[in-house]
C-alpha positions, 0 to 999 in steps of 0.5 A: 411258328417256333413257340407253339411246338415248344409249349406242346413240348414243355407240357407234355413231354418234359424230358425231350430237348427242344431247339428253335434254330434262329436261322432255316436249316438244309436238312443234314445241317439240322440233323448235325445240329440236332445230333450235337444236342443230343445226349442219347446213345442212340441217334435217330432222324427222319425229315419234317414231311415224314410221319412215322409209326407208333412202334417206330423207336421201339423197332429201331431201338431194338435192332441197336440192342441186337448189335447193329450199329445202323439201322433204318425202317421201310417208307411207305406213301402217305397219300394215295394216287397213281402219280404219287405212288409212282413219286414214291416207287422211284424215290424209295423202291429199295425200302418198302414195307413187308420186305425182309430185314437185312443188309442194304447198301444205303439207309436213306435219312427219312428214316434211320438211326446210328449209335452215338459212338458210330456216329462220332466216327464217321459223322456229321453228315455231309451237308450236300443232298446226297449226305445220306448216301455218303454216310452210307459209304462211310460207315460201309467202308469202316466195316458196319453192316447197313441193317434195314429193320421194315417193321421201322416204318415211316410215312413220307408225303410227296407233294412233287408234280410232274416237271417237278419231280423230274428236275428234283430227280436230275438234281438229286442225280447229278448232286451225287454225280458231282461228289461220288468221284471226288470222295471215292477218289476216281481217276479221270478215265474212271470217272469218264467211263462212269459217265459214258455208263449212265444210260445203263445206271437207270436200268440197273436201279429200275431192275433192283427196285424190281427186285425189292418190291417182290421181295416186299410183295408189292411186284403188282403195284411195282408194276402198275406204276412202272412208266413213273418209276422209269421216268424218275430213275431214268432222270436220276441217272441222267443227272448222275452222269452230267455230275460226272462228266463236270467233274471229268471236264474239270480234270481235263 
């Protein structure tokens, strides 16, 4: 499997660098791996279920050459059908194709990129799920503006039934939920009150996704999955919450 990616690699594109870990991967220890190889002044990662677009780097690269030292693209459903769509609103409603280039708070690995000198700074990716969103943190708390470039764009496929999709929601929650406190140093009052407030956390995203998807012109089709998208962010900030409150009971 490794051998037939490297041949193509050799022969058509003889100037990008090729490396076949011996051993499988977590996603952000690859994307370590990878970024310690690189030689580019610009790091760009997306994940192996994700296809991009023909302009994408050029997109990308072009918000770096106006100043901005992290930049990621929309994310668009690959496949179509009513439970995929909804798989796709919950998990990247903040990111979605036709919204307006601008601050965000979170890029999500899928699709971003850094400078090689930010990067050095604030970098490796932590290597738990939520390392994107850490990174995030870590570059908002030394000062640079998350800039989200749409025209970047980027197909993800979900491939998650059901009770699937559920469990891996809980779990992406409460991955987040067990280090949020830690690396932002909560008291435990603080961090019990957190998790006291998780009912209301899936709300508050829902009612962001809301926000963004209008702006992105997609309000309609938002909608028209809504029951999913619920579904999932509710699961989400259930996980969170349980994150929490491990963390609360281990400070007791």
């Amino acid at each position: 499997p490794g051998s037939e990616p490297a041949e193509i690699l050799r022969s058509r594109f003889g100037e990008v660098r090729y490396h076949h870990s011996p051993r499988r991967l977590l996603p952000h220890a690859a994307r370590n791996l990878g970024a310690g190889l690189a030689r580019g002044s610009i790091l760009a990662f997306s994940d192996p279920d994700c296809r991009m677009s023909a302009e994408w780097l050029e997109v990308l690269v072009g918000a770096h050459r106006q100043g901005h030292e992290a930049a990621g693209g929309a994310v668009a459903n690959l496949r179509g059908g009513w439970f995929e769509e909804g798989v796709h609103l919950a998990k990247y409603g903040w990111w979605l194709p036709g919204g307006k280039p601008g601050p965000r708070r979170d890029l999500p690995s899928a699709n971003v990129s850094y400078s090689r000198s930010l990067f050095d700074r604030i970098g490796p990716f932590p290597e738990e799920w939520s390392g994107d969103t850490l990174l995030s943190q870590r570059a908002r708390a030394a000062g640079v503006v998350l800039w989200f470039a749409p025209r970047a764009l980027g197909f993800h496929d979900h491939l998650t039934a059901g009770p699937k999709f559920l469990r891996e929601r809980y779990a992406r929650g409460r991955d987040y939920g067990l280090v949020r406190p830690v690396v932002e140093r909560w008291s435990r009052p603080r961090t019990v009150l957190r998790a006291l407030a998780a009912p209301a956390v899936g709300p508050w995203m829902t009612a962001r996704a809301v926000r963004y998807a209008a702006e992105a012109g997609h309000l309609a089709r938002f909608i028209s999955h809504l029951p999913v998208v619920v579904l999932g962010l509710t699961a989400r900030a259930a996980g969170e919450g349980a994150g929490h409150w491990s963390i609360a009971c281990r400070r007791s």
